[in-house]
C-alpha positions as CSV (number, residue, x, y, z in Angstrom):
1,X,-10.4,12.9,-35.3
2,X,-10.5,16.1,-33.1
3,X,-7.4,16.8,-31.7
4,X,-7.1,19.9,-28.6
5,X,-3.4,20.3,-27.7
6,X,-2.4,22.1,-24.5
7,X,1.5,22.7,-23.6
8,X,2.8,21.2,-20.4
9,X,5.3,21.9,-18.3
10,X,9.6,21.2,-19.2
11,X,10.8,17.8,-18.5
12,X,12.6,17.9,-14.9
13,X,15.5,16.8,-15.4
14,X,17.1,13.1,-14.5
15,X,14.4,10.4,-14.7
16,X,11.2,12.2,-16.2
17,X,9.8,11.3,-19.1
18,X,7.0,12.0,-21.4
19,X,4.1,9.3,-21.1
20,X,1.2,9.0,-23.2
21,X,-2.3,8.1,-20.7
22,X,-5.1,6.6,-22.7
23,X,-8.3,7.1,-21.1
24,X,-6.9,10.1,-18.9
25,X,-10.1,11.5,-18.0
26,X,-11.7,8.1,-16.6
27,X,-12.0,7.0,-12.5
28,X,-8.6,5.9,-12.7
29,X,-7.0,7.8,-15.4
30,X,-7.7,11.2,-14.0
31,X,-5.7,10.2,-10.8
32,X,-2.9,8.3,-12.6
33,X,-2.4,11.2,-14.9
34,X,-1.7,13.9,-11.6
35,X,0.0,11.2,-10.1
36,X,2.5,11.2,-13.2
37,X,2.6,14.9,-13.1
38,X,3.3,15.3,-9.0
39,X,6.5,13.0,-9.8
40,X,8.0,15.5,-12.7
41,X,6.6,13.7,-16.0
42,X,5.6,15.4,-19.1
43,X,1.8,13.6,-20.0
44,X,0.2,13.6,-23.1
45,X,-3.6,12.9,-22.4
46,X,-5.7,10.9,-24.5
47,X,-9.6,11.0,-23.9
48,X,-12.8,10.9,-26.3
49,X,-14.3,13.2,-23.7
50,X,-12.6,16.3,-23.8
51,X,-15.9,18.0,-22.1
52,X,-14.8,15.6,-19.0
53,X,-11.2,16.2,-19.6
54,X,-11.8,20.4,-18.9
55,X,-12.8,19.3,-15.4
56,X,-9.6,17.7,-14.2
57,X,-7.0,20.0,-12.3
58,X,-4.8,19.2,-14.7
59,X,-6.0,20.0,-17.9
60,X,-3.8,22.9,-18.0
61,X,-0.8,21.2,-17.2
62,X,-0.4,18.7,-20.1
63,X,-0.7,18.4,-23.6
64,X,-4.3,17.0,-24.3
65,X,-5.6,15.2,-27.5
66,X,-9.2,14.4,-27.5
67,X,-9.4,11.0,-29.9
68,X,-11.4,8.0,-30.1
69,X,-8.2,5.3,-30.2
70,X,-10.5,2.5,-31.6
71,X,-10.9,4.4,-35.3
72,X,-8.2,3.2,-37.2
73,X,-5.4,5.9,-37.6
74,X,-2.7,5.4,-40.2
75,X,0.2,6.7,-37.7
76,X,-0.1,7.1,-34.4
77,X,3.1,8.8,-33.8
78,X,1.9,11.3,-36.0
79,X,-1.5,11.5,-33.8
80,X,0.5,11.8,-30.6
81,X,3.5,12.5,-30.9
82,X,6.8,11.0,-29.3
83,X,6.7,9.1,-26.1
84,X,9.0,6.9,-23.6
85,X,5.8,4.7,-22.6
86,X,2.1,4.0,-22.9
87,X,-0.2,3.5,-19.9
88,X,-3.3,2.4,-21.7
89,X,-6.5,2.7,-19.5
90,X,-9.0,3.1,-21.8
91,X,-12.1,0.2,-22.4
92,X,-15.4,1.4,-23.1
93,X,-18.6,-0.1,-21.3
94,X,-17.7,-0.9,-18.0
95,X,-19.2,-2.0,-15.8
96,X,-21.1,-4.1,-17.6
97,X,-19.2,-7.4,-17.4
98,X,-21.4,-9.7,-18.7
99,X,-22.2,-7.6,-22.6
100,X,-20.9,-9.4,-25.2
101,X,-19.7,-6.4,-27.1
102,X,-16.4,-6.8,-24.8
103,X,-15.3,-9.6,-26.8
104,X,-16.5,-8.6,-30.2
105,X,-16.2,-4.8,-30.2
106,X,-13.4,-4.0,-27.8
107,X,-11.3,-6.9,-27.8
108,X,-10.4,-6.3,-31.7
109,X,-10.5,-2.8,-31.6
110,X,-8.1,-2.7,-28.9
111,X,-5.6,-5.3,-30.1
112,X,-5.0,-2.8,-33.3
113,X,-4.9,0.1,-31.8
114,X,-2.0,-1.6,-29.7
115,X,-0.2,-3.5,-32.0
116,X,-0.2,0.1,-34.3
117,X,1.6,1.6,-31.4
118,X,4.5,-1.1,-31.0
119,X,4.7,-1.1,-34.9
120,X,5.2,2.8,-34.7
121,X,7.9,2.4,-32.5
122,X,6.3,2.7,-28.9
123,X,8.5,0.3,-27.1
124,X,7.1,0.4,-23.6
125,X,2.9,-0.4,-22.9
126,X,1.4,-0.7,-19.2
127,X,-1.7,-2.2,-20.2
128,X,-4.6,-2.3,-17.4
129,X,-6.1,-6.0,-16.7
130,X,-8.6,-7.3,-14.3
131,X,-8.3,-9.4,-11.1
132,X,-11.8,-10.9,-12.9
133,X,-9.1,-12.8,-15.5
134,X,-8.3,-15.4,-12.7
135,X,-12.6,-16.1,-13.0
136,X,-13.7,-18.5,-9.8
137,X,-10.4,-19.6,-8.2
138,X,-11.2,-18.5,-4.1
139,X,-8.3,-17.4,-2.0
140,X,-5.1,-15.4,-2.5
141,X,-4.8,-15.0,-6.2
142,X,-1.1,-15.0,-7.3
143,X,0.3,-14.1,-10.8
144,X,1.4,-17.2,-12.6
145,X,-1.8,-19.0,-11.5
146,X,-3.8,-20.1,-15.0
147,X,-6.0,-17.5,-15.6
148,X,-10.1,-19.2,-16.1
149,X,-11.8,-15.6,-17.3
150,X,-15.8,-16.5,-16.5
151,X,-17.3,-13.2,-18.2
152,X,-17.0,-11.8,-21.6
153,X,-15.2,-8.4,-20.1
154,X,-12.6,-11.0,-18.1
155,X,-12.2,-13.3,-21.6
156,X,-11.9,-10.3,-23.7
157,X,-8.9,-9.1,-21.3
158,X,-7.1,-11.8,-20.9
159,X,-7.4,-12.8,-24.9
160,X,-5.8,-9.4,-24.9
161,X,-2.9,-10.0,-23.3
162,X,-2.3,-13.4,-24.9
163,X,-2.2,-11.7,-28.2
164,X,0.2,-9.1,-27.1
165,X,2.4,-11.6,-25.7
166,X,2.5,-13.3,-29.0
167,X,3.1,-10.1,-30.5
168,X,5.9,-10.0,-28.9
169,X,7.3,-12.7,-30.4
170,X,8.0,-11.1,-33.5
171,X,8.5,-7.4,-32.4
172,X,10.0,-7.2,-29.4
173,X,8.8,-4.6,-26.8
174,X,8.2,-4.5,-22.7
175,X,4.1,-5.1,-21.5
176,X,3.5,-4.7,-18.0
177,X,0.3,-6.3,-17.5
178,X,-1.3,-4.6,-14.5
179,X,-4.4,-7.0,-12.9
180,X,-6.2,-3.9,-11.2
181,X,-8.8,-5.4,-8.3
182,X,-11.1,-3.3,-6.3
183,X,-10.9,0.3,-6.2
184,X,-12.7,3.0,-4.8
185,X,-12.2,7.0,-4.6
186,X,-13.4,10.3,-6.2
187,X,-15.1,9.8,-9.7
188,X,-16.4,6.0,-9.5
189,X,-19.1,4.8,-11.1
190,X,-21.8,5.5,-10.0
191,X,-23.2,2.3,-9.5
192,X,-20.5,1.1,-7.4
193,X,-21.3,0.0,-4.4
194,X,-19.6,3.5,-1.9
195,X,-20.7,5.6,-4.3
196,X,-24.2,4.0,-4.1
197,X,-24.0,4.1,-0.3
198,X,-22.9,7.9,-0.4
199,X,-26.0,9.1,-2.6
200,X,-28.6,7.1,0.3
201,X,-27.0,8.9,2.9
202,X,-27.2,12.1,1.0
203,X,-30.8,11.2,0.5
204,X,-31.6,10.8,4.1
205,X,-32.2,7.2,3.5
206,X,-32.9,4.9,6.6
207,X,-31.9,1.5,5.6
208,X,-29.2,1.0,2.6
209,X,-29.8,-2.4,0.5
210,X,-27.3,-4.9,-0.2
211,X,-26.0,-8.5,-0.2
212,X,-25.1,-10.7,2.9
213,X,-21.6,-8.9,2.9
214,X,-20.0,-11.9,3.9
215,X,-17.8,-11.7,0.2
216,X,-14.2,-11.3,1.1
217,X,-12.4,-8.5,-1.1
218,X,-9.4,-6.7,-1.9
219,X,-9.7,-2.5,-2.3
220,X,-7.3,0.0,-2.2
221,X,-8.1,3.7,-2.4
222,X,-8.1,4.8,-6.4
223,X,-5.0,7.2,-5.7
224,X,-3.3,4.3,-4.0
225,X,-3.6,2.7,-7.4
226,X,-2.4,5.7,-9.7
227,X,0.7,5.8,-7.6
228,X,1.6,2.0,-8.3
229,X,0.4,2.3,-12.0
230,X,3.3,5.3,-12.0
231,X,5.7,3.4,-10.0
232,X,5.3,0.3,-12.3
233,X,5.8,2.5,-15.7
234,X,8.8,4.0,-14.0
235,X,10.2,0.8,-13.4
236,X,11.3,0.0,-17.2
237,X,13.2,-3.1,-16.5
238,X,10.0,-4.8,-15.3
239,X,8.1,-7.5,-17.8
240,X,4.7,-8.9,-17.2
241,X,1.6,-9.4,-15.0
242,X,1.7,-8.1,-11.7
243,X,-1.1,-7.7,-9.1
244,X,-1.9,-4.3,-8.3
245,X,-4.2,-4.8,-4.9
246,X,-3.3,-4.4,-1.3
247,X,-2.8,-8.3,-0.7
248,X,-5.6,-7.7,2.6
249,X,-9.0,-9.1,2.3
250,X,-11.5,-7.5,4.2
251,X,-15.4,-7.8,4.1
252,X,-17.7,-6.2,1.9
253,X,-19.8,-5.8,5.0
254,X,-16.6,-4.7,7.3
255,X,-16.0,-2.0,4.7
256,X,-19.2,-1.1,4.0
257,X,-19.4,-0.1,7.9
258,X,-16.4,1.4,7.9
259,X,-17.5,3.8,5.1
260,X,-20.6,4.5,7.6
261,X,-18.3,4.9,10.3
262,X,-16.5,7.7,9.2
263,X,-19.4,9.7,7.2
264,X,-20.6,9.3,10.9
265,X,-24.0,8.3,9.0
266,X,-26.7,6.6,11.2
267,X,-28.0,4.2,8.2
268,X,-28.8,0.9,9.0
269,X,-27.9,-2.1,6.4
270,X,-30.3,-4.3,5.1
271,X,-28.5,-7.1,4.5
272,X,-29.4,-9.8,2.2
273,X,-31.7,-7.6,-0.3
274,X,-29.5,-8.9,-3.3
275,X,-28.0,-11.8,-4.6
276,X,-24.5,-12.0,-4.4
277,X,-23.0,-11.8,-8.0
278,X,-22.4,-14.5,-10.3
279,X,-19.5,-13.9,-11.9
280,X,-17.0,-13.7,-8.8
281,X,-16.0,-15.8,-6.2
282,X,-16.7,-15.4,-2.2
283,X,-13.7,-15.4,-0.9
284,X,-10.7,-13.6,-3.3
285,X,-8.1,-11.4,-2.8
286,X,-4.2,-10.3,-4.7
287,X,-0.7,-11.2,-3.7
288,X,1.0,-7.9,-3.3
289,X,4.2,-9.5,-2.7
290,X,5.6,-8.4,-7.0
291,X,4.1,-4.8,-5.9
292,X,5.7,-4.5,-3.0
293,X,9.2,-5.6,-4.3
294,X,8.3,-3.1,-7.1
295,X,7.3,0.1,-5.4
296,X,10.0,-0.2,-2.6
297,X,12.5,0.8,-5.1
298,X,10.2,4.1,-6.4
């Protein structure tokens, strides 16, 4: 288990804490980690990649272990050290929905590396779920609605966070489940659907190929969503699944212009060219009414 530890900066007095960031170098945990560093937190940054961790801005600034969390380790604490909460990001494999090897590899592996933290005293996890748990239900999705998972990557998360709710029935800790929706921002994949705009624009391309656009979806901006995942871990009192979306539904189509729009690109949309997927509804989008409440008092 390779293990590259780099210093960060003193604890800032008052509120700060030291958090441990699995997945630190990914789309989202690259932002959530300088989000947790901008509001005085120490980090300690857990990635397999350390080649992708090097790249962040702040590599420098926090203590870094490079570790695959899904090979059984006999103490975590002793891997990492001591920490005031987990924000656990990291699933291999995405975004391949519909692979089996979410249920059967993942799921498994996850649940023990998880469970090894709460039984090494880590009281506090903010564990990252998927608007994709609430499966085909259309309209505004709320938080106790009965989750119907429809794809092996939605199953395997939600089985997560039933078993870590019934591990909480005999060792008590706090899990804030975070249900992440659309996100978009520096470092997506690069099959997602801006990022796959921006290369045919770089290209010179004349027409960009897509669905009908008629989907309804709810996006917020990647850095939007590091800044509630911090604002949630902050808040220590809070216990369960909450939403983090912008509660505003707006076209694939309308933001798909509005992308256009600003790169003041001239490519036309061929709307139509694919199907529209399978395993999501037309018409969803979150209720940011538990964020809201949340994040007002950050």
């Amino acid at each position: 288990m390779g293990r590259n530890v780099h210093e960060g900066p003193a604890r800032d007095g008052g509120s700060a804490v030291n958090i441990l960031v699995t997945g630190a170098a990914g789309f989202i945990g690259r932002h959530v980690v300088a989000a947790l560093l901008s509001r005085g937190h120490q980090v300690t940054a857990v990635d397999r990649d350390e080649h992708r961790a090097r790249r962040t801005v702040w590599y420098n600034q926090c203590r870094f272990i490079a570790c695959d969390i899904h090979r059984p380790m006999t103490s975590p604490r002793g891997v990492f050290g001591n920490a005031e909460a987990v924000i656990h990001l990291a699933w291999p494999g995405l975004p391949d929905y519909n692979a089996l090897f979410h249920y059967e590899v993942n799921l498994p592996a996850d649940y023990r590396f998880l469970k090894s933290l709460i039984t090494d005293g880590y009281s506090q996890l903010l564990v990252t779920g998927t608007c994709l748990e609430y499966g085909m239900q259309n309209g505004c999705l709320k938080e106790e609605m009965t989750t119907r998972p429809a794809n092996p990557y939605a199953t395997a998360k939600d089985t997560l966070r039933k078993f870590l709710e019934m591990l909480k029935r005999e060792i008590p800790f706090t899990l804030q489940w975070a249900r992440l929706f659309y996100m978009n921002g520096e470092g997506q994949h690069s099959t997602s659907l801006l990022a796959l705009l921006d290369r045919a624009i770089e290209q010179g391309d004349l027409t960009f190929k897509m669905s009908g656009g008629e989907q309804l979806r709810d996006y917020l901006p990647v850095e939007q969503v590091a800044f509630h995942l911090a604002a949630i871990v902050e808040n220590r009192k809070f216990d369960g699944v909450i939403n983090v979306c912008s509660g505003k539904p707006i076209s694939v189509r309308r933001l798909v212009e509005s992308h256009i729009a600003e790169r003041q690109a001239g490519i036309r949309l061929n709307l139509g060219h694919h199907p529209y997927p399978d395993y999501e509804p037309m018409a969803f989008w979150g209720d940011a009414s538990r964020l809201q409440v949340l994040t007002e008092r950050s």
